[in-house]
Structures are given as C-alpha cells and as structure tokens.
TIBA-366279 format. One record per residue (C-alpha): residue number from 1; residue in three letters; x, y, z. Coordinates in Angstrom, 1 decimal, padded with zeros to 4 digits. Each point is the difference from the previous one (the first is absolute). Example, Ala and Ser with C-alpha at 12.3 -4.5 7.8 and 13.67 -1.06 7.14 Angstrom:
<pts>
<1 "ALA" <012.3 -004.5 007.8>>;
<2 "SER" <001.4 003.4 -000.7>>;
</pts>
This chain:
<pts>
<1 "UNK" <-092.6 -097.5 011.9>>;
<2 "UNK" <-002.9 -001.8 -001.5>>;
<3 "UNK" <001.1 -003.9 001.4>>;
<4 "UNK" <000.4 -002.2 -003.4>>;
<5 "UNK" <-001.9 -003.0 000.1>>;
<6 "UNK" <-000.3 -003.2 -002.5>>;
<7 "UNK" <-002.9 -001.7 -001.6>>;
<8 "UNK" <-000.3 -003.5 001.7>>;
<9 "UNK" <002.1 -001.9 -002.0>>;
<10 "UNK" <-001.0 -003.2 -001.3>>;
<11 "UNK" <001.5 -003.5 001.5>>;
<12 "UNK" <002.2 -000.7 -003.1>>;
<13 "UNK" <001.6 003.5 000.3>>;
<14 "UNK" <001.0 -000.5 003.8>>;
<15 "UNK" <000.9 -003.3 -000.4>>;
<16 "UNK" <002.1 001.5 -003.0>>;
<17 "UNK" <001.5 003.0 002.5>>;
<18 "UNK" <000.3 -002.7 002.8>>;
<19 "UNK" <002.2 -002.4 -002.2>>;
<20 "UNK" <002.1 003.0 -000.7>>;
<21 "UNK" <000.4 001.0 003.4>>;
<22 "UNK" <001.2 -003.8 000.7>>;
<23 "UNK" <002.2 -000.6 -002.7>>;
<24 "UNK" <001.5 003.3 -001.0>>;
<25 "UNK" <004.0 000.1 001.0>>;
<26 "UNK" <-000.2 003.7 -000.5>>;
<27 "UNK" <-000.5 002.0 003.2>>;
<28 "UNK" <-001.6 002.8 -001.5>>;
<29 "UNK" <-002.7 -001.8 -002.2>>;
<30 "UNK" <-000.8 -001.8 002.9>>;
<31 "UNK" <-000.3 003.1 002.1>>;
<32 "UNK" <-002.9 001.6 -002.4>>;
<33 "UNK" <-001.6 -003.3 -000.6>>;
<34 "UNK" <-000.6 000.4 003.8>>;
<35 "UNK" <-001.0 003.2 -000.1>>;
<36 "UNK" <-002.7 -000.9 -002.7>>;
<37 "UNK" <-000.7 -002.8 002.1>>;
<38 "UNK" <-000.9 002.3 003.6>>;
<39 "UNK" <-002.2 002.2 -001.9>>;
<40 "UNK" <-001.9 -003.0 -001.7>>;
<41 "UNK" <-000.6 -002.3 002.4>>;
<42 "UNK" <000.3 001.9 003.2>>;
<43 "UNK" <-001.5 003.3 -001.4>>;
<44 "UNK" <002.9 002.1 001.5>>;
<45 "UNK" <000.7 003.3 -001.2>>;
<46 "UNK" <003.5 001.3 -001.0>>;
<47 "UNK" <001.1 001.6 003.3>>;
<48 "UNK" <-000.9 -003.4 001.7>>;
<49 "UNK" <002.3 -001.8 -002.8>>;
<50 "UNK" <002.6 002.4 000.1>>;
<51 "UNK" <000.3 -001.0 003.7>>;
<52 "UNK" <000.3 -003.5 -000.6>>;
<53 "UNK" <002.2 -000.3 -003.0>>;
<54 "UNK" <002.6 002.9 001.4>>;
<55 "UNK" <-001.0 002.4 -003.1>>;
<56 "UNK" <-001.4 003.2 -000.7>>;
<57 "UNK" <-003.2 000.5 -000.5>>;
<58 "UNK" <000.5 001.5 -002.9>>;
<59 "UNK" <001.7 -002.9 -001.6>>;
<60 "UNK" <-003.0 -002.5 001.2>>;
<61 "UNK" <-002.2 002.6 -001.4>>;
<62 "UNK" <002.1 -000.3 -003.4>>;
<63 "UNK" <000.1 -003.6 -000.6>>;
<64 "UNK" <-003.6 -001.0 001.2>>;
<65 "UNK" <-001.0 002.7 -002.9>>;
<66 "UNK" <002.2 -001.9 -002.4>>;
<67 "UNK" <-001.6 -003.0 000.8>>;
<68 "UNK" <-002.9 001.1 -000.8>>;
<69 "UNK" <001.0 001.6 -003.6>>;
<70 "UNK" <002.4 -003.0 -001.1>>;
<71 "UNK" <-001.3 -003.0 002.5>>;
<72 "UNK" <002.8 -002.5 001.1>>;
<73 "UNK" <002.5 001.3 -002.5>>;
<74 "UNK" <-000.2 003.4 001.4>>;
<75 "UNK" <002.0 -001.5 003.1>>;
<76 "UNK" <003.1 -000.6 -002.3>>;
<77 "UNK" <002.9 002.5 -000.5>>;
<78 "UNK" <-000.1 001.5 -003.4>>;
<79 "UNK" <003.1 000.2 -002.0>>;
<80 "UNK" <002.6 002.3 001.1>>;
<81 "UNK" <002.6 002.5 -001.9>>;
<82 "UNK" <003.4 -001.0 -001.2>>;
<83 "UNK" <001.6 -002.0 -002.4>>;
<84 "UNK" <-000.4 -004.0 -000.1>>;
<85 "UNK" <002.6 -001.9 001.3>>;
<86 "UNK" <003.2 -001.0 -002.0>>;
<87 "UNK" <000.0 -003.5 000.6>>;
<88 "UNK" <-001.3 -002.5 -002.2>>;
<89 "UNK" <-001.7 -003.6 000.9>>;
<90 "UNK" <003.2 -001.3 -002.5>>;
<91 "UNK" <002.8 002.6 002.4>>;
<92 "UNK" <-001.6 -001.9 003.1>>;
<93 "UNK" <000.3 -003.1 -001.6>>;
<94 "UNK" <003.1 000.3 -001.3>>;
<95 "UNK" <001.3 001.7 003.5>>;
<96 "UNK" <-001.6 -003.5 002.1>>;
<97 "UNK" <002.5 -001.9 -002.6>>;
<98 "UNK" <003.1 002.1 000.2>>;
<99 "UNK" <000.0 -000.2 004.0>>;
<100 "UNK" <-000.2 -003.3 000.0>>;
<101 "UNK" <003.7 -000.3 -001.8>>;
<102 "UNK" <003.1 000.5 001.0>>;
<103 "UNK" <001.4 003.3 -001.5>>;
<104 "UNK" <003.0 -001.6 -001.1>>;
<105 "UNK" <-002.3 -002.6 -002.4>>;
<106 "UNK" <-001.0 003.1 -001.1>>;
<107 "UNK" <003.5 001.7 -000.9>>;
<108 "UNK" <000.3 002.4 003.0>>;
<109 "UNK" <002.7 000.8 001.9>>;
<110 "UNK" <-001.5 -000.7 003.2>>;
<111 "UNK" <-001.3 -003.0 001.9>>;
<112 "UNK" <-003.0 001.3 001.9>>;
<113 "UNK" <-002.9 002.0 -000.8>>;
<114 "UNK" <-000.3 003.2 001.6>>;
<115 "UNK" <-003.6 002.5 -000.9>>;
<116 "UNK" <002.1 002.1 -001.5>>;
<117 "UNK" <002.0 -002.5 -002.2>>;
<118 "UNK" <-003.3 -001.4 -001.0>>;
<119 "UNK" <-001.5 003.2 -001.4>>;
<120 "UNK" <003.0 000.9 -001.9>>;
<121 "UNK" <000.3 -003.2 -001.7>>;
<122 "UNK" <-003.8 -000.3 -000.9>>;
<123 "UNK" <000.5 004.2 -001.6>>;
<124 "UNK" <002.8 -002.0 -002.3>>;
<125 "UNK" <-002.2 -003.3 -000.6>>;
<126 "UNK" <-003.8 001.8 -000.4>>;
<127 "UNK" <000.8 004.0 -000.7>>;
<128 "UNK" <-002.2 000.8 003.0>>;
<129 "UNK" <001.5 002.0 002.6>>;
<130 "UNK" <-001.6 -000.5 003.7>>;
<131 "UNK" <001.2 000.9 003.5>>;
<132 "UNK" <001.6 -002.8 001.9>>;
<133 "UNK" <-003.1 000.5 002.3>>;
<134 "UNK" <-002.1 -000.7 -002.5>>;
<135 "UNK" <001.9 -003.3 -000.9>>;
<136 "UNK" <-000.5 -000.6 003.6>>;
<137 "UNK" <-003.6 000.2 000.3>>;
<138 "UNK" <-000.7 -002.0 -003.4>>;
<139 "UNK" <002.6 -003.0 002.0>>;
<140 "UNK" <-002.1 000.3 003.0>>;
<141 "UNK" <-003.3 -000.3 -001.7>>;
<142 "UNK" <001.7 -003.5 -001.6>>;
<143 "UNK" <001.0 -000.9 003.6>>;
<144 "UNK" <003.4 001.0 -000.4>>;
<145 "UNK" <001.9 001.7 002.1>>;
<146 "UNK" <003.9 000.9 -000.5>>;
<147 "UNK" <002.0 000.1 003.2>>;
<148 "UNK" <003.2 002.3 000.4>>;
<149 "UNK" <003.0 -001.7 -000.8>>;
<150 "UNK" <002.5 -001.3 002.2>>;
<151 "UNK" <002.9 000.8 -001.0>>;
<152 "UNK" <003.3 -002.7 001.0>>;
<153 "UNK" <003.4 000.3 000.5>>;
<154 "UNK" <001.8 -002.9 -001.8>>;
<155 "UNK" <003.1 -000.5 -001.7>>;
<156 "UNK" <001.5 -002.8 -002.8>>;
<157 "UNK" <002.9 -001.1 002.5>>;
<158 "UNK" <-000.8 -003.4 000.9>>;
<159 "UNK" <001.9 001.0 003.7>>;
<160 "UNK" <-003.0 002.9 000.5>>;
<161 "UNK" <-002.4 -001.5 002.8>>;
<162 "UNK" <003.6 -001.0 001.9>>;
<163 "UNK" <001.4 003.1 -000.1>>;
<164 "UNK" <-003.2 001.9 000.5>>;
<165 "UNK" <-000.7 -001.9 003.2>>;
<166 "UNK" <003.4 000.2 001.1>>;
<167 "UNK" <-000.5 004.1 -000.2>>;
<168 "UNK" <-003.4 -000.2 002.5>>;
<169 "UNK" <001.4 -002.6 002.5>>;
<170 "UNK" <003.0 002.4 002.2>>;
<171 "UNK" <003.1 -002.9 000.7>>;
<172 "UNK" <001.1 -000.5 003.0>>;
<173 "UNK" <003.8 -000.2 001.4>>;
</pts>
C-alpha cells in the first residue's frame, strides 16, 4: 500500500494536537491524536504506528486520512444511532433532592432508599420511566452512591436486648 504521509504541519496545529493529547480524558481521542502526532513529527508510516499504538494499520491509515479531510475535529467521535436519553437536567435535579430526604418526609412507606425505590417514586413524581441502573449512574455522577440496606431485627418490648442476649449466652448449672 501506497504509505500515507502528512504535509508538515504548522506549530500552532501541533501544539493544537499536542494539547489534546495532554489533556484529553478520553482514551481513544488521545490514541489518534498520537497517531497524527508519529506521522507528523516523526514521519512514520502507518505499519510503524500501528505497532506502537496496538492498532491496525488500517485503522491508523483511517484516522491520519481524516485528519487530513476534517483537521483536529476529524479525531472526535461523530454522533452515534439511538434515541436521546430520557432524563432531563430538571429529573437529575430533582432526583439529587429526593435522595437527600428521608422517604417518609416524603410520604413513603419505607425508611431507606433502595435504586429501585428511587426510580419508582421519581416515574410517579416526573412521568419518566428509567431503569434503577440508570438512577444509579445519574447518583454516581452526583457523587452518590446508595449502599444495600441493612436490614435489623428489633422489637417494641422494652425487655428485647435482655432477652435477646439471654438467647446467645448458653446458662450454666
């Protein structure tokens, strides 16, 4: 295959493709910013790249043409199938609040928040129906995360923890 090479690029565009490749927390972007990178500065060709950055060749050869076509923006992901996401800026907002209370403040039987709790009682409050994973990942981008439950044994006679102990401790004759 013919090797691909780029036109020297100028010192604003690989300062531009270095900053990327600094401060970019995605793996990927920063991946092809390298690979734009190799064949600029170090005139390597795609089979050299490929070796380096654990790719095909084929996919160096892919993204060092898009460079070329669409420069820097080229090295983004473009939008991908499917419908947009259900929830709302107000839903996470509102969802932030509502974990924050006590479910009983709030009318519900129950004194702790389970995942699945929570996304049944925001479908009542907002008419928005989500999994209670994605409740889950909306609480964990907030910082939030919901522990299981633990679930205790207790009982209104003022005589339980005597009794109870009594039961674990065997007497002796």
């Amino acid at each position: 295959m013919k090797p691909i090479l780029l036109y020297p690029l100028s010192a604003e565009a690989l300062s531009e493709l270095d900053d990327l490749y600094r401060t970019t927390r995605d793996v990927r972007i920063r991946t092809r910013a390298q690979m734009v990178l190799l064949s600029a500065e170090k005139q390597m060709v795609p089979h050299e790249i490929a070796s380096i950055v654990r790719r095909d060749e084929q996919t160096v050869r892919c993204w060092l043409k898009r460079y070329r076509a669409e420069g820097i923006n080229g090295l983004y992901d473009q939008p991908r199938a499917g419908s947009p996401g259900k929830v709302t800026p107000a839903y996470q907002e509102l969802l932030v609040k509502t974990v924050r209370q006590r479910p009983r403040s709030l009318g519900q039987p129950y004194s702790l928040w389970t995942l699945e709790r929570l996304a049944d009682y925001m479908a009542e409050q907002t008419g928005i129906r989500v999994s209670w994973e994605t409740v889950r990942r909306h609480l964990k981008a907030a910082d939030i995360v919901l522990s299981r439950p633990q679930h205790k044994v207790s009982s209104p006679d003022p005589e339980y923890e005597v009794k109870k102990r009594r039961l674990r401790t065997p007497e002796t004759p």
